[in-house]
ZADO-830363 format. One record per residue: residue in one letter; z, x, y of N, C-alpha, C, O in turn. Coordinates in steps of 0.02 Angstrom, whole numbers, plus 32768, in hexadecimal, padded with zeros to 4 digits. Example, Ala and Ser with C-alpha at 12.3 -4.5 7.8 and 13.67 -1.06 7.14 Angstrom:
# residues 2
a818682947EE4818682677F1F818682947F5B81A782C87F5A;s816282827F90816582AC7FCB818A828580028192829E8039;
END
This chain:
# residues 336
x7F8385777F507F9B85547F157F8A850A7F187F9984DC7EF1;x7F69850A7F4E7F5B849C7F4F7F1F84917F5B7F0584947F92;x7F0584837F2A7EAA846B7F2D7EA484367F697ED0840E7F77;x7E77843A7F827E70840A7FC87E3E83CB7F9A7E1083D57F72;x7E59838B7FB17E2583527FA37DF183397FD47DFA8329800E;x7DBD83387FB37D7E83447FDB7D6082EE7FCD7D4C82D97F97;x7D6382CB80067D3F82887FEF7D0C826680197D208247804A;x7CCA8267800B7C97824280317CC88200802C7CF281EC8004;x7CAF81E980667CBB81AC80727CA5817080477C6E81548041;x7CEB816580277CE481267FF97CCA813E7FA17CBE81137F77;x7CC6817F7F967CCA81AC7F5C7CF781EF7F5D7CF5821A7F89;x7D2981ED7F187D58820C7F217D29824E7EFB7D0082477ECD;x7D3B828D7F1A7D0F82C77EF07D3482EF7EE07D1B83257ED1;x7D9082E37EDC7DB883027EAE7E0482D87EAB7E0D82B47EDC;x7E2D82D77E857E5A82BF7E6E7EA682B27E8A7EC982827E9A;x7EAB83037E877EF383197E977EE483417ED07EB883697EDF;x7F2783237EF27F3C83507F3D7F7E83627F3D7FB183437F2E;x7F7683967F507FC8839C7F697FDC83AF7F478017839F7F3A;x7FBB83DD7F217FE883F97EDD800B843F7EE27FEE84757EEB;x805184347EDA807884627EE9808584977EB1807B847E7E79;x809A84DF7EAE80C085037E6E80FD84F57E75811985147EA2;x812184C87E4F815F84BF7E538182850C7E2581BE85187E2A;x8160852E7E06818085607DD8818885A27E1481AD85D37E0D;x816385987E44816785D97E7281A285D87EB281C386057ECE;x819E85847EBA81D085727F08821A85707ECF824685637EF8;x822A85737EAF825785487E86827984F47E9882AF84DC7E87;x825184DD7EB6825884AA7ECC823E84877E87821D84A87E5E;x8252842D7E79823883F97E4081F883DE7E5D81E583CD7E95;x81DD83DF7E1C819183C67E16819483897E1D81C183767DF8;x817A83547E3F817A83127E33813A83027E438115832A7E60;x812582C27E3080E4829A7E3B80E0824A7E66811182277E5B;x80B182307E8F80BD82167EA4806381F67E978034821E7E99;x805881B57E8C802281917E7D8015815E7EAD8037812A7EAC;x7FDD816A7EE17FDC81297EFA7FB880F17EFC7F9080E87ECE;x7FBD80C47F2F7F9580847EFA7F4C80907ECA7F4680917E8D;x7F0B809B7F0D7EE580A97F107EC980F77F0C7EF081247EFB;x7E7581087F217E72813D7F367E7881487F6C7E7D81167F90;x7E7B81837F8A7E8B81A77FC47E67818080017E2A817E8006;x7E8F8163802C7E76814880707EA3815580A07EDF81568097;x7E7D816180E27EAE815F811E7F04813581167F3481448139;x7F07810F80F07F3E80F7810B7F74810980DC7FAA80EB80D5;x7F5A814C80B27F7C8178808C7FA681B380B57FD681D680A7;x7F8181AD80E77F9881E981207FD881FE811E7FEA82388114;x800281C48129805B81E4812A806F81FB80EA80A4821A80E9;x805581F380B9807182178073805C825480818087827F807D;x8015826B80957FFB82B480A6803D82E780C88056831D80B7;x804782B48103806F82D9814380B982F4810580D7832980F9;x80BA82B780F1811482BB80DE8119831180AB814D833280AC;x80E68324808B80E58356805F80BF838C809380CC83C88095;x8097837180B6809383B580E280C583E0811B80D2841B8122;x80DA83978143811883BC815E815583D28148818083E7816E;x815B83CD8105819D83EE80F581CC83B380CB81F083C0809A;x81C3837D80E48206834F80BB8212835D808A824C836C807B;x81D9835E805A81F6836680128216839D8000824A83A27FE1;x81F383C68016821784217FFA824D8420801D82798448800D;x825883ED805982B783F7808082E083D28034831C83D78029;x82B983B7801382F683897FD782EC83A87FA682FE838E7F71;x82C683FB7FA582AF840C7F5F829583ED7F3482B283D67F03;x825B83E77F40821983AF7F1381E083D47F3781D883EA7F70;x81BF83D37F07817783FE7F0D8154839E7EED816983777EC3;x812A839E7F0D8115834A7F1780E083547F0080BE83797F23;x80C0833D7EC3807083307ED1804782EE7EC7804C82C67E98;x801D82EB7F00800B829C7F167FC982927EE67F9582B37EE3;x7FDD82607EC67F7882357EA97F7182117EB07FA181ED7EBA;x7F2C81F47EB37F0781B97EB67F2781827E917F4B81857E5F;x7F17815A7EAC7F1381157E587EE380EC7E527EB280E07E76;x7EF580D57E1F7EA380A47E1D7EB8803B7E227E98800E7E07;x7EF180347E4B7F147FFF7E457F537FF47E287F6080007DEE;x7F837FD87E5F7FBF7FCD7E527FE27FC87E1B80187FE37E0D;x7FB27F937DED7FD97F997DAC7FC87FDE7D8F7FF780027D7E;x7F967FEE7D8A7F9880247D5B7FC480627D807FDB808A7D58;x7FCE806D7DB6800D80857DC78039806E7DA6804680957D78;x8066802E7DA4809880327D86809A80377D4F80CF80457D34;x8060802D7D2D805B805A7CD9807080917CE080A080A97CC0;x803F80B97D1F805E810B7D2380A881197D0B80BC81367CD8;x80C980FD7D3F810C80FE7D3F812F80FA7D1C815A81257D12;x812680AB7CF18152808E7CB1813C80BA7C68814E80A57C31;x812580DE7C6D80F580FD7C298120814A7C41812F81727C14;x8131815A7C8A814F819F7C85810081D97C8D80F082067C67;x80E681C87CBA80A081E97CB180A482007CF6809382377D09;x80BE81CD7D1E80CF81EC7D71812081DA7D7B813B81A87D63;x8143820F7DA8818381F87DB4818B81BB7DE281B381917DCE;x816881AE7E24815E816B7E4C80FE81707E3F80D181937E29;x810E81297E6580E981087E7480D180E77EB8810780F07ED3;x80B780D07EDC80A080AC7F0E808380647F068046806B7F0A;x809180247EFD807C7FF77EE680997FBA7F1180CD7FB67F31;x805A7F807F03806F7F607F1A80977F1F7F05808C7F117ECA;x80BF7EF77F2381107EEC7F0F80F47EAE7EC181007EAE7E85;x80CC7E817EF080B07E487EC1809C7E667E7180B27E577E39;x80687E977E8780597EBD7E49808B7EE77E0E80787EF97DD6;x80E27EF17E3480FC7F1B7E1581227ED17DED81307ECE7DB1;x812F7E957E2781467E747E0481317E587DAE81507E617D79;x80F87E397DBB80C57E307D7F80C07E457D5180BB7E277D1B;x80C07EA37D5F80DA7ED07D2481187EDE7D2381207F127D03;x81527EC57D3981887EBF7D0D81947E737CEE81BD7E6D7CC1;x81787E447D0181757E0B7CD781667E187CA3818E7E0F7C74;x811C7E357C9881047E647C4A81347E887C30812B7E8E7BF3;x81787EAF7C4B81837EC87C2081897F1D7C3681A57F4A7C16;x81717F207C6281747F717C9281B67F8B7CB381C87F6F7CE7;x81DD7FBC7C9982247FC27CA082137FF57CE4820B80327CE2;x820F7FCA7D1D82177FF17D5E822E7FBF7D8E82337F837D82;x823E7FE17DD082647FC17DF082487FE17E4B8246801B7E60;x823B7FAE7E66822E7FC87EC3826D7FD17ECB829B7FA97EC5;x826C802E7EE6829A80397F0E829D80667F4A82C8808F7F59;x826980567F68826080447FB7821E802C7FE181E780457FEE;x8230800A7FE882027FDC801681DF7FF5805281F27FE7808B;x81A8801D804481A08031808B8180801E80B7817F802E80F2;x81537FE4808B81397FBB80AD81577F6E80AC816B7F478080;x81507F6F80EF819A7F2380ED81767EEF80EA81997EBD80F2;x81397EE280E1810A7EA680F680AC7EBC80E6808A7EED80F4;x809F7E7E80C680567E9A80B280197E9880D4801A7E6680F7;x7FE37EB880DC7FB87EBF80F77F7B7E9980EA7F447EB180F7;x7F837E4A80C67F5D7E2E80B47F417E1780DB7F6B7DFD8100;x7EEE7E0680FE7EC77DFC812D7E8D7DE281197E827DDE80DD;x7E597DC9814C7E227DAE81397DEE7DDF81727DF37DDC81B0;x7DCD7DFD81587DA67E3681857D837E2581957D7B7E028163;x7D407E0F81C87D137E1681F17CE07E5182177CF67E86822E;x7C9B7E3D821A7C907E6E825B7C957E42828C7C877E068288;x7CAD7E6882C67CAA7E4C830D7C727E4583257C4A7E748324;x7C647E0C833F7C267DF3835D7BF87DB083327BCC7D8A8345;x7C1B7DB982F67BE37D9382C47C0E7D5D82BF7C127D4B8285;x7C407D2B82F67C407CDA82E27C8B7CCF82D87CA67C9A82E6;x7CAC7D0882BC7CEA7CF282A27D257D2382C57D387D5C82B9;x7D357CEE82F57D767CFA830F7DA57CDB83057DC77CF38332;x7DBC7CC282F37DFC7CAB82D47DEF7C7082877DBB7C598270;x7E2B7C6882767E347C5182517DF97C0482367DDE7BFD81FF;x7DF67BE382607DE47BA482627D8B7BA382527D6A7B798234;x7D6F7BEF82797D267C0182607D167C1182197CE57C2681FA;x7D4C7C01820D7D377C2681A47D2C7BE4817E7D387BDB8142;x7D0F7BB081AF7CFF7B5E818D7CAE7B71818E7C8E7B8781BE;x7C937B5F81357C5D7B60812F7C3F7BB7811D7C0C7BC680FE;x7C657BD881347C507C2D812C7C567C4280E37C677C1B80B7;x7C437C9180D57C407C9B80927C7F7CDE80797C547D058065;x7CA07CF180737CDF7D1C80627CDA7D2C801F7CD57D077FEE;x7CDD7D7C80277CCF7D957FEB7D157DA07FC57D447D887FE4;x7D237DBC7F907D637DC67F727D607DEA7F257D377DD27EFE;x7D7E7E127F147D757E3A7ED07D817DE77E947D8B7DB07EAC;x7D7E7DEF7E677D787DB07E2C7DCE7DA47E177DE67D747DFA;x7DED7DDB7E2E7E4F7DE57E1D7E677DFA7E557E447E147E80;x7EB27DEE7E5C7ECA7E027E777EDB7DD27EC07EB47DAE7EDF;x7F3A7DE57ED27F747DCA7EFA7F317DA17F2A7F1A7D687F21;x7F257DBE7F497EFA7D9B7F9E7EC07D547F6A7EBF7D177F74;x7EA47D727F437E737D467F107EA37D0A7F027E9B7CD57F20;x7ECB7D107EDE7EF77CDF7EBA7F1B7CA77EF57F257C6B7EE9;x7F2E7CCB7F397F547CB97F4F7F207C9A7F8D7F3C7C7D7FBB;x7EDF7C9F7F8E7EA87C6A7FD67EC97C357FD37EE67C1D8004;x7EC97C167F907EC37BBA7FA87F107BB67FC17F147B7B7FD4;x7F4A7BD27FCA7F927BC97FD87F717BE080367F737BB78064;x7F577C23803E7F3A7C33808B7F107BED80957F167BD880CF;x7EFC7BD880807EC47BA580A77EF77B5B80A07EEF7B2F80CA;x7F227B5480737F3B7B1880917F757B2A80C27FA27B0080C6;x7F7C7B5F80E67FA27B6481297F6E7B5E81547F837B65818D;x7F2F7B5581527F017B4D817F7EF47B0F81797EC77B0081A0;x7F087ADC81567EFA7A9681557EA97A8D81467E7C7A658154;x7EB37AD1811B7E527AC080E17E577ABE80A37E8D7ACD8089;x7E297AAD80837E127A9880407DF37AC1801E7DB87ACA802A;x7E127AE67FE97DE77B2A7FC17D8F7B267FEB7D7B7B588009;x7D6A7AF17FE77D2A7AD07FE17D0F7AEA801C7CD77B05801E;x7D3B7AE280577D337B06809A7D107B3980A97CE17B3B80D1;x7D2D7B7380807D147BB280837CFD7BC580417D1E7BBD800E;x7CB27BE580447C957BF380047CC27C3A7FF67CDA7C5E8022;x7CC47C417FB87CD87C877F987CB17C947F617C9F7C6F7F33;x7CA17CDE7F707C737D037F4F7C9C7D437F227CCF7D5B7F3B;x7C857D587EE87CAA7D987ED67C7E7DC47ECB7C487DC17EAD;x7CAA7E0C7EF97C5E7E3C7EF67CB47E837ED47CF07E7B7EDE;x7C9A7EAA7EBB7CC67EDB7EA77CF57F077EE37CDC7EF77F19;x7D247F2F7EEC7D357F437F317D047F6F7F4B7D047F737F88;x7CD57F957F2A7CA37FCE7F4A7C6A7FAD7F697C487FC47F96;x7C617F647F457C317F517F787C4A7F167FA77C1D7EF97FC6;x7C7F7F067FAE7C927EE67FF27C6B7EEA803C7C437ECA805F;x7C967F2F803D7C857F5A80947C257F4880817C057F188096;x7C0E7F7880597BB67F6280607BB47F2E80697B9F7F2180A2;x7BC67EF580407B967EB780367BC57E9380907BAA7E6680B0;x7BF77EAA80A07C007E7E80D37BD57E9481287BC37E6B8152;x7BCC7EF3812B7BA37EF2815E7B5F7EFF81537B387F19817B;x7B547EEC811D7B017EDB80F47AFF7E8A81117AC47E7C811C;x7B2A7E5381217B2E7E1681387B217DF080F57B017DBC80F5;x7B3F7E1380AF7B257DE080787B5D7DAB80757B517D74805C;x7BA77DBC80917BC57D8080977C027D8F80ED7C157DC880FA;x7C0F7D65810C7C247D7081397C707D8181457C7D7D8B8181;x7C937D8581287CEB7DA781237CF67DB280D17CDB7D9480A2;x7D2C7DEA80D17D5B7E0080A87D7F7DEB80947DA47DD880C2;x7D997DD980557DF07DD580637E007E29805A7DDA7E4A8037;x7E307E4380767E277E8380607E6B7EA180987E727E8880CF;x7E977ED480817EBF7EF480A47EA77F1A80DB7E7F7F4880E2;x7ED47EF081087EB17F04815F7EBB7F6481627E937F89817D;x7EFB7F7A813F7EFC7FB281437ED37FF681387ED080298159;x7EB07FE080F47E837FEB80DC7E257FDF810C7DFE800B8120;x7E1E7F9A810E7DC77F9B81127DD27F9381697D9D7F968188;x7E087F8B818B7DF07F9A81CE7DD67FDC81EE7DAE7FDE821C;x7DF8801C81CB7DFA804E81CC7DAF806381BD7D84808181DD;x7DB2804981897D568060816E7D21803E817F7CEC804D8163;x7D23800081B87CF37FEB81E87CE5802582107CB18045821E;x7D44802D82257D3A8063826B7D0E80A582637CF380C58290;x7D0E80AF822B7CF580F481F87CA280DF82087C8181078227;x7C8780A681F47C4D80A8820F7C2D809882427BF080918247;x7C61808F82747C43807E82C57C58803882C57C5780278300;x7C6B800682A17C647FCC82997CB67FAF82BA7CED7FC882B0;x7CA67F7682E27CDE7F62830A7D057F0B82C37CDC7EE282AE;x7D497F0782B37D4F7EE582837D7D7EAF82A97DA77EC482D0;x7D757E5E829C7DA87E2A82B57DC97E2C82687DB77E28822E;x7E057E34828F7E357E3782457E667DF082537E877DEB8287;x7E667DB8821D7E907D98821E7EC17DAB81EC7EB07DCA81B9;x7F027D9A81FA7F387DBE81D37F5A7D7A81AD7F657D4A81D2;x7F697D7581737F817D4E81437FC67D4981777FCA7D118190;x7FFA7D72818A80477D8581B380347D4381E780607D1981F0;x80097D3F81FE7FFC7D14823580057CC38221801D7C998248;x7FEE7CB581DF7FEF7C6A81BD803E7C6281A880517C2E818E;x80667C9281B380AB7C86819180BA7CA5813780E67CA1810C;x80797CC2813E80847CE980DF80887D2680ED80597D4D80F1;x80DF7D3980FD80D97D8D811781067D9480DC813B7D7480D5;x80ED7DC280B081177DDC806F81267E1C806881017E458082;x814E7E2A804E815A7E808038810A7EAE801980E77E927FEF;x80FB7EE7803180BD7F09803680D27F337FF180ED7F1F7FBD;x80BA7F79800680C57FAC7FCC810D7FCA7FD781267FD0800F;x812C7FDB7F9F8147800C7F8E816A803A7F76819E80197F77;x817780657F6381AB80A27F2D81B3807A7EEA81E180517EE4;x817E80877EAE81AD80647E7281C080A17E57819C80D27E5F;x820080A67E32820480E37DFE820D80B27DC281FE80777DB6;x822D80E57DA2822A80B57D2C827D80A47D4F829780B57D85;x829880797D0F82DB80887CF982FF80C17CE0833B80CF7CE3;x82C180E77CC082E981207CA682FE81537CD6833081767CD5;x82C581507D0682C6818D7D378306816B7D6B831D81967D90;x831F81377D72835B811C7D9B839281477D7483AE817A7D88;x839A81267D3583CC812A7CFA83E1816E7D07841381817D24;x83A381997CE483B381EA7CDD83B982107D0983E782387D07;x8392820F7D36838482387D80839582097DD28376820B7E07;x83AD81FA7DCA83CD81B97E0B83C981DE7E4783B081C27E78;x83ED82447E5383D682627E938396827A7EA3838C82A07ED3;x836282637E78831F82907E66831482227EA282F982057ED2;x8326821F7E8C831281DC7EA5831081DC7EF582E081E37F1B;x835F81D17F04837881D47F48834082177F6C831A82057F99;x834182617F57832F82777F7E82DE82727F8882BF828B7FB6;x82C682517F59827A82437F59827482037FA1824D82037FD0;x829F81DC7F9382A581AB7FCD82B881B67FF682AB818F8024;x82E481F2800482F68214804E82C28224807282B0820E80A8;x82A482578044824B82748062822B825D8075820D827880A4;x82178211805E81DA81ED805D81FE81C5809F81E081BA80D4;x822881B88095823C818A80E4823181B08121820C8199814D;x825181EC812882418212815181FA8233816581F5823E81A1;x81CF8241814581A28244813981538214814E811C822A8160;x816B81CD8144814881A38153815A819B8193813281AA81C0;x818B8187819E81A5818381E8819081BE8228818081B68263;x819881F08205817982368230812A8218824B811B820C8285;x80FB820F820880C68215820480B881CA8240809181D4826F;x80D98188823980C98168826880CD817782B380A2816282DB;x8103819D82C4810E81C482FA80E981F6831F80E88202835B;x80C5821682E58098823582F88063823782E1804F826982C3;x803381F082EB7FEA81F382D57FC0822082C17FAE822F8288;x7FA7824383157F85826983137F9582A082E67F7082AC82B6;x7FCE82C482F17FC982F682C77FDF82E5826D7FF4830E8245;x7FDA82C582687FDD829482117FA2828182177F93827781DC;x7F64827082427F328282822E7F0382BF82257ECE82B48208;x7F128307823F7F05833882347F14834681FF7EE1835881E1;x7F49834A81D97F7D834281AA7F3E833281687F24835A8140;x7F3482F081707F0A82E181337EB982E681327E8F82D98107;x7EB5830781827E61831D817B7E52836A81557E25838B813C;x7EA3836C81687E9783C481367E9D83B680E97EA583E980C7;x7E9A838280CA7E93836E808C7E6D833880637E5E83318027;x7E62831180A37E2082DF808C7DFC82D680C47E1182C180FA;x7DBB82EA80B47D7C82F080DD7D5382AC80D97D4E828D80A4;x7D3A8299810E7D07825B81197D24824781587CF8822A8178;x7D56824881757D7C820F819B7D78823481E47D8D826E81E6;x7D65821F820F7D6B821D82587DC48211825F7DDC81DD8249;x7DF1824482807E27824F82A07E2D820A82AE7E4481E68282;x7E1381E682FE7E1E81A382FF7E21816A82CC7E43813782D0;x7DFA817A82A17DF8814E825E7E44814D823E7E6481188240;x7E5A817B82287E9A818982097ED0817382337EFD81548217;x7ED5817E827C7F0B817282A37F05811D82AE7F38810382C3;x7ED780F882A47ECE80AB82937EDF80A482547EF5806B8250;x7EE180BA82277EF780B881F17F3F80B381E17F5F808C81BE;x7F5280F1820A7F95810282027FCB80D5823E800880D68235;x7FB280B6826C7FB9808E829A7FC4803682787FF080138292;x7FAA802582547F8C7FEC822D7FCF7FF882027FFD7FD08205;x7FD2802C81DD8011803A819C8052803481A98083801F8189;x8043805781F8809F8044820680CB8017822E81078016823B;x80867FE6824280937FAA824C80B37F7E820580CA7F498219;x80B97F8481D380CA7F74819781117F73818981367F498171;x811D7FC381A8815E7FD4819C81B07FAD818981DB7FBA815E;x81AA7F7381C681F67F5D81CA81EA7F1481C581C47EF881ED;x82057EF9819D82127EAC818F82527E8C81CE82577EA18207;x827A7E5781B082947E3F81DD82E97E7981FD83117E72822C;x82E47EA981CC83267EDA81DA83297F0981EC82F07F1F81F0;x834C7F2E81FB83477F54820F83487FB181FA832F7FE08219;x83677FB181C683747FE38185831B7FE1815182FF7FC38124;x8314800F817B82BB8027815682BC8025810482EA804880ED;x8298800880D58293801E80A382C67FE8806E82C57FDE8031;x82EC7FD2809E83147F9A806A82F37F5D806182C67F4C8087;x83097F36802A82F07F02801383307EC87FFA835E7EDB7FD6;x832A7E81801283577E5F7FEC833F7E207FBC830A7E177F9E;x83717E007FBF83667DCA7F7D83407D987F8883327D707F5B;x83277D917FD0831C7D587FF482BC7D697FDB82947D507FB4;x82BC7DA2800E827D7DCA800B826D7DB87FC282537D847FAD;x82827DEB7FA082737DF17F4782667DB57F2282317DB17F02;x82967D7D7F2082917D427F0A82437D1A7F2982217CFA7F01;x82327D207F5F81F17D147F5D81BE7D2D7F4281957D167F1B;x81C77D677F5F818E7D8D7F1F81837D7E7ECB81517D867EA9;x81C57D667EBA81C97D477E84819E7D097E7B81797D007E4B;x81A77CDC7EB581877C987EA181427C9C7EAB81157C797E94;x81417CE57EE680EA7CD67EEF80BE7CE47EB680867CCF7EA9;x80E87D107E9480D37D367E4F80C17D0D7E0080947D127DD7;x80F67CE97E0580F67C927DE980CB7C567E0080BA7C277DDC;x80BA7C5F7E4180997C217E4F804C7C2F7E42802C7C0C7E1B;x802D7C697E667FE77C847E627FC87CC87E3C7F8D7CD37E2E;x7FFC7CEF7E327FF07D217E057FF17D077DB57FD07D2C7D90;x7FFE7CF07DA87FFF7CE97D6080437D0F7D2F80427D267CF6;x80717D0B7D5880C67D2B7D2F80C97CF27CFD80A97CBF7D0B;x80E57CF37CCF80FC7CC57CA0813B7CA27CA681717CBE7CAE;x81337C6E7CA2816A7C577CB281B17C607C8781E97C4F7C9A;x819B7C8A7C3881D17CA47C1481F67CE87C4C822F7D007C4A;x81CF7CF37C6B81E67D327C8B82287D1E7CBA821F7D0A7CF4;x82597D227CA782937D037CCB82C97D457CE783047D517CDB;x82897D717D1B828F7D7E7D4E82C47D7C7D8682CC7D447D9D;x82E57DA67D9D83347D927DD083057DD97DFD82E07E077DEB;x831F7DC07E4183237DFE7E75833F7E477E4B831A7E767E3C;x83827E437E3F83A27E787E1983747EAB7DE083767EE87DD5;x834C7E747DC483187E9A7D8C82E17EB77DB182BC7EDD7D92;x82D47EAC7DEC82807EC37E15829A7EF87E4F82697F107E6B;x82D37F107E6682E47F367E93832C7F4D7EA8835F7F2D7E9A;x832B7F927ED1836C7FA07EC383507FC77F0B831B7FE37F17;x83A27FB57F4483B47FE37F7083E380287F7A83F280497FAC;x83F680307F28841780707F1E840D80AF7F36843280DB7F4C;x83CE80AB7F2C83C880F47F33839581127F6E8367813A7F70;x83BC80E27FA583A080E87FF683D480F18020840B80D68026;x83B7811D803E83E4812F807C83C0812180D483BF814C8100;x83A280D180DB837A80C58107839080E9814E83C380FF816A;x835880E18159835280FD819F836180B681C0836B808181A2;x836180C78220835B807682358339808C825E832E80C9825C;x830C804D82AB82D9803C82BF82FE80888302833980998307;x82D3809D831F82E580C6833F82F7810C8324830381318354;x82FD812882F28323815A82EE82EF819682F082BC81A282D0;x830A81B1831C82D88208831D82C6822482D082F4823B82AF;x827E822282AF8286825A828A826182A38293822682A582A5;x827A82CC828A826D831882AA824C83498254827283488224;x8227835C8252821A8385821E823383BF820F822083E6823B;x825C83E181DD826D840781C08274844481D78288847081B1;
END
């Protein structure tokens, strides 16, 4: 009953995974959209529906692609997917617009914003990116937000050239040598160096002091409003679930080689290694979020994203810890 997703590397050659008969298990149908398409560092969503979590909460889960955060939270706010996977800046932005959803759980406590490299070619730390060339899509959080990264480096936009190449041709044009670093999510393009033999110096944005909330869980208002245990137990799953899957790499990467093809085992377990380093911010209760956190995301969203400043925005309007039942740092999780 579950079509397997089949993906050359760096082309998706089908859609939907994980598609369950919710009319046969009697278990609820739900949907789940994530940022992008299918990459290793999708792995723990694989695990969480393969080992069982969801069908322990009665939810028959089915996972898709996305084609970018916001248009995820279109998904969502439009009622087209029940969650979402997105990232926080992006969900903010679209509720400044006007998008009746809300993060409610954080599973990623901190973002994966980085400046990628190959190893060997000049740039090891921070201070070598004077005079070099860094590529970057024409939009978007990491784009908007260089010249705020470079004045914690005590540089001058002018410093470092920036180039805009689309995201498919990044990875080419950077081990083609047409420009020498990324800005680009370490989670993401370290993984897919490793994929081609290629060794990556990753500088990490977390390191300059810009460690922000990463991806995660948006649902609508309505789906809070109307369905609030469809909520909780969707967030039960997925905590447990992710957490499993960090625990157990390797086999969370078997997990998603039986559903997306291209990826070398080691590839995925760097992937999935990279992801759950993400996990926990400064607390200890997985998946929560407070006012402190949120309220930044607010200003970063205001200062370099382009929020409007009519958008008069409160923590309270962008997130909710209701309908979590966190785990904490240590806790055994055991599968089903």
């Amino acid at each position: 009953m579950r079509p397997r997703t089949l993906l050359a590397l760096g082309s998706v050659l089908a859609l939907l995974a994980l598609v369950s008969c919710g009319a046969d298990t009697g278990r609820e149908r739900m949907s789940l959209m994530l940022d992008v398409s299918w990459l290793p560092k999708h792995a723990p969503f694989v695990s969480a529906v393969e080992r069982g979590f969801f069908a322990a909460e009665g939810i028959d889960l089915e996972v898709m692609p996305g084609s970018g955060s916001t248009n995820t939270v279109t998904a969502v706010d439009t009622g087209k997917v029940d969650f979402g996977w997105a990232d926080y800046g992006s969900s903010v932005l679209s509720q400044g617009r006007g998008a009746e959803v809300k993060q409610v759980n954080l599973v990623q406590a901190r973002s994966a914003y980085a400046v990628i490299a190959l190893a060997g070619t000049g740039i090891d730390d921070w201070q070598d990116l004077r005079g070099k060339t860094v590529a970057t899509e024409a939009t978007g959080a990491m784009t908007a937000m260089w010249p705020y990264a470079l004045s914690k480096l005590g540089m001058a936009v002018e410093d470092v050239n920036v180039v805009h190449a689309t995201g498919a041709a990044k990875m080419p044009g950077l081990v083609a040598g047409q420009w020498d670093a990324n800005l680009a999510l370490y989670v993401s393009d370290q993984p897919t160096l490793d994929a081609l033999d290629r060794e990556a110096t990753v500088l990490k944005w977390s390191d300059l002091g810009i460690d922000l909330y990463g991806n995660g869980i948006v649902a609508s208002d309505e789906k809070l409003r109307t369905h609030p245990d469809q909520v909780r137990r969707f967030n039960r799953a997925m905590q447990q679930g992710f957490l499993w899957a960090c625990e157990h790499p390797e086999q969370a990467a078997q997990d998603f080689g039986e559903e997306v093809s291209g990826y070398e085992d080691r590839t995925v377990v760097l992937a999935i290694d990279e992801q759950c380093e993400l996990n926990w911010g400064a607390g200890d209760a997985y998946g929560e979020m407070d006012d402190a956190g949120v309220q930044q995301m607010i200003d970063v969203a205001r200062d370099f994203l382009g929020l409007s400043p009519d958008a008069h925005l409160t923590p309270a309007d962008v997130y909710s810890n209701d309908y979590l039942e966190p785990l904490h740092r240590g806790q055994a999780i055991t599968t089903p």
